[in-house]
FIKEMI-496603 format. One record per residue: residue in one letter; x negated, y negated, z of N, C-alpha, C in turn. Coordinates in steps of 0.05 Angstrom, whole numbers, plus 32768, in hexadecimal, padded with zeros to 4 digits. Example, Ala and Ser with C-alpha at 12.3 -4.5 7.8 and 13.67 -1.06 7.14 Angstrom:
# residues 2
a7EF88072809C7F0A805A809C7EF88042809Cs7EFF802D808E7EEF8015808F7EFE7FFF809D
***
This chain:
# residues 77
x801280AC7F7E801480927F8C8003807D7F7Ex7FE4808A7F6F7FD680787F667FE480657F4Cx7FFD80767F40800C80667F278019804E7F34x802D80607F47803B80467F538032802B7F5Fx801480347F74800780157F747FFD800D7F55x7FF180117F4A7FF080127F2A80007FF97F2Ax801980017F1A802E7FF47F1180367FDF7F1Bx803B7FDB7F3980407FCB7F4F802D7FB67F4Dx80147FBE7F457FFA7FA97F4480017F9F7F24x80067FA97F1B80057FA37EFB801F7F897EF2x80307F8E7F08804F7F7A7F0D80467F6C7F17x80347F627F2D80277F4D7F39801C7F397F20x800B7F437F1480007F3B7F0780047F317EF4x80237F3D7EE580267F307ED080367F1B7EDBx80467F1B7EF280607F097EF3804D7EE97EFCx802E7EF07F07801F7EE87F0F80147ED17EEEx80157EE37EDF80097ECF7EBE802E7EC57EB5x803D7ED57EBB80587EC37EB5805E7EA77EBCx804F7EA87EE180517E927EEB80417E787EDAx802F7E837ED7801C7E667EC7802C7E587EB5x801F7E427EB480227E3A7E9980157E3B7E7Dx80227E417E67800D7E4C7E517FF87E3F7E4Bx7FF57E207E507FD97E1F7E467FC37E2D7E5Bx7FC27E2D7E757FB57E367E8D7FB47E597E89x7FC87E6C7E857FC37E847E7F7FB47E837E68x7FB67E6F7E4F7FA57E787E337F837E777E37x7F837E697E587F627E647E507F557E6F7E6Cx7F657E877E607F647E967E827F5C7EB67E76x7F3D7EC67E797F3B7ED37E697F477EF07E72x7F4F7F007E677F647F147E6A7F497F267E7Cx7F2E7F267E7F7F237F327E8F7F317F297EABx7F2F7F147EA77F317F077EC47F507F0E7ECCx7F6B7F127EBF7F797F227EC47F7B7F407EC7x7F677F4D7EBC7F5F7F6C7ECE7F4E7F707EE7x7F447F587EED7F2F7F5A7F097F4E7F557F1Bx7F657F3D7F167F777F377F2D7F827F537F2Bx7F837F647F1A7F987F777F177F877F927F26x7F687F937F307F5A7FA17F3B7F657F977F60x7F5B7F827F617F617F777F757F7D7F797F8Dx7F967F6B7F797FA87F7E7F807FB57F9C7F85x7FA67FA87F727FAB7FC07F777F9E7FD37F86x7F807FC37F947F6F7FC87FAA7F837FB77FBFx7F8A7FAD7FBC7F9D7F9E7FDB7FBB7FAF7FDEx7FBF7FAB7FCC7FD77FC97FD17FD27FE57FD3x7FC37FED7FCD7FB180077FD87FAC80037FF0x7F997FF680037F997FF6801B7FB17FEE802Ax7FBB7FE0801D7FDC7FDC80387FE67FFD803Cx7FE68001802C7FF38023801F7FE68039802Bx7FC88030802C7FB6804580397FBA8044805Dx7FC48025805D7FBF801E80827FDA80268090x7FEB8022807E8006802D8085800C80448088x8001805A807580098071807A7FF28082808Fx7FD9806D809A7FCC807680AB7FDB806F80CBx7FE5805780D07FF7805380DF8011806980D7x801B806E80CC8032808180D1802A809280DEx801680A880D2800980C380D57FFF80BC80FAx7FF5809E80FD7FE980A1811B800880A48125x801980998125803D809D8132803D80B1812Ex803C80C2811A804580DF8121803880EF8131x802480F1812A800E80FE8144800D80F98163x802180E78170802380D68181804080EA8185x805380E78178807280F181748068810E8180x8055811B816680538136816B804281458186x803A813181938031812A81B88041812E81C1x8050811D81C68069811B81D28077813181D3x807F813781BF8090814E81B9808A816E81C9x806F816D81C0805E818981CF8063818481E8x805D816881FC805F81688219807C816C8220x808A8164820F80AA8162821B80B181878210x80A6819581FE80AC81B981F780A381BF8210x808F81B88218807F81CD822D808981CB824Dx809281B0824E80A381A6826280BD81BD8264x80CC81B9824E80E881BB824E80E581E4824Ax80CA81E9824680C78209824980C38211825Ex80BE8202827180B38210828980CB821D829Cx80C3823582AF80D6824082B680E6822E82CEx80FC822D82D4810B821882E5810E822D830D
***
């Protein structure tokens, strides 16, 4: 997953120096295009991280549910 934010950050970035205009990207030092490219790829990392912590809380919630409605639906009638 760490490639795919990778990459994803790395498309930001360039379409990001596409946008400029060339004199403004020429005096723009290519460090300073690997810190935006840290940055982004720390901001897409945590959406990524918060999301799949929110999923995992839904499922654990699902898998509640589920146990009360087995134990329900086992009991003798």
């Amino acid at each position: 997953m760490r490639t795919q934010i990778r990459k994803r950050a790395e498309g930001v970035v360039q379409r990001f120096e596409e946008m400029l205009p060339d004199e403004v990207a020429q005096t723009i030092d290519r460090e300073h295009f690997d810190e935006l490219l840290l940055l982004v790829e720390a901001a897409i990392g945590d959406v990524y991280a918060t999301t799949m912590h929110d999923v995992a809380k839904r499922l654990e919630t699902l898998a509640h549910e589920f146990r009360q409605e087995e134990r329900i639906l086992s009991e003798e009638l």
